[in-house]
C-alpha positions as CSV (number, residue, x, y, z in Angstrom):
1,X,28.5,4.4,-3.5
2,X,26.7,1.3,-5.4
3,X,23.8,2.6,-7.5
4,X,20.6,1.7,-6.2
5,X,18.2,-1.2,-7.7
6,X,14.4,-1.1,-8.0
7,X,13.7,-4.4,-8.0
8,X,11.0,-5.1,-5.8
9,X,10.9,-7.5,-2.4
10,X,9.0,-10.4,-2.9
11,X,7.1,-12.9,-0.8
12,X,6.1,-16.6,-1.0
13,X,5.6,-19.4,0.4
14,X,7.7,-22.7,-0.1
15,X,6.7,-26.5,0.4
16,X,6.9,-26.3,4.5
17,X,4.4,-23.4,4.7
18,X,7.5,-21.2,5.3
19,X,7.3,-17.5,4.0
20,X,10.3,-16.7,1.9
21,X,11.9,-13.7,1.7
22,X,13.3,-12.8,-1.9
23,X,15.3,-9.4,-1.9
24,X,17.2,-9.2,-5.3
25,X,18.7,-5.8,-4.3
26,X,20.6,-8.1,-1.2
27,X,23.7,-9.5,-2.6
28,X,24.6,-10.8,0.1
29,X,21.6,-12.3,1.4
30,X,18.8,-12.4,-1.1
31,X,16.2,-14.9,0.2
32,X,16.1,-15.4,4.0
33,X,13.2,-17.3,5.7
34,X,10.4,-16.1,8.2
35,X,9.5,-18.8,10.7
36,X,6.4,-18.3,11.7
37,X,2.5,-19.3,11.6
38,X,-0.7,-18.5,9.5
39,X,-3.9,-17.3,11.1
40,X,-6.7,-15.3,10.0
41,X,-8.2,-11.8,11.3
42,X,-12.1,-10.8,11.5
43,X,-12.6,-10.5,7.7
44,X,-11.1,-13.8,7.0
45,X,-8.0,-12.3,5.6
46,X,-4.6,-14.4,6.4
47,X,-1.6,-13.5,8.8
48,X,1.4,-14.4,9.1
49,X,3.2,-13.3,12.1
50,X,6.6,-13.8,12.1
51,X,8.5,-15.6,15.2
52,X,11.8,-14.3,14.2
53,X,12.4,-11.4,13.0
54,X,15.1,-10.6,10.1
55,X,15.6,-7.1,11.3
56,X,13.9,-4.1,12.0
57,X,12.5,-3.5,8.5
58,X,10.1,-5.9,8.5
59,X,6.6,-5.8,10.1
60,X,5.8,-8.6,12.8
61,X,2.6,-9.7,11.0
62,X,1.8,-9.4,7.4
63,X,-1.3,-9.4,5.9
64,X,-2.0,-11.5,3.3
65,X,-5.1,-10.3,0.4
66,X,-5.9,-12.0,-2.4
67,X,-8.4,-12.5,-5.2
């Protein structure tokens, strides 16, 4: 059994407005890209809700806070 990493998943966003998917524990797949679109929700926070899903560990929209 491989020992298990705790490096965190991160998110961003690359030059086409796509969110990036960065998983250093995946060897085999550590970035993958969410197609999707940005929108906002009553408290002008941003969405992203994903058009295709990369599993079933992933939420369908994210929300996106910031400072």
């Amino acid at each position: 059994m491989p020992p298990k990493s705790s490096a965190k998943v991160r998110y961003e966003f690359d030059r086409a407005n796509r969110l990036i998917l960065r998983d250093p524990a995946d060897a085999l797949r550590p970035t993958r890209v969410l197609e999707g679109a940005v929108t906002t929700d009553r408290r002008n926070r941003l969405q992203y809700e994903v058009k295709t899903p990369a599993g079933g560990e992933l939420p369908r929209t994210l929300t996106l806070e910031g400072r």
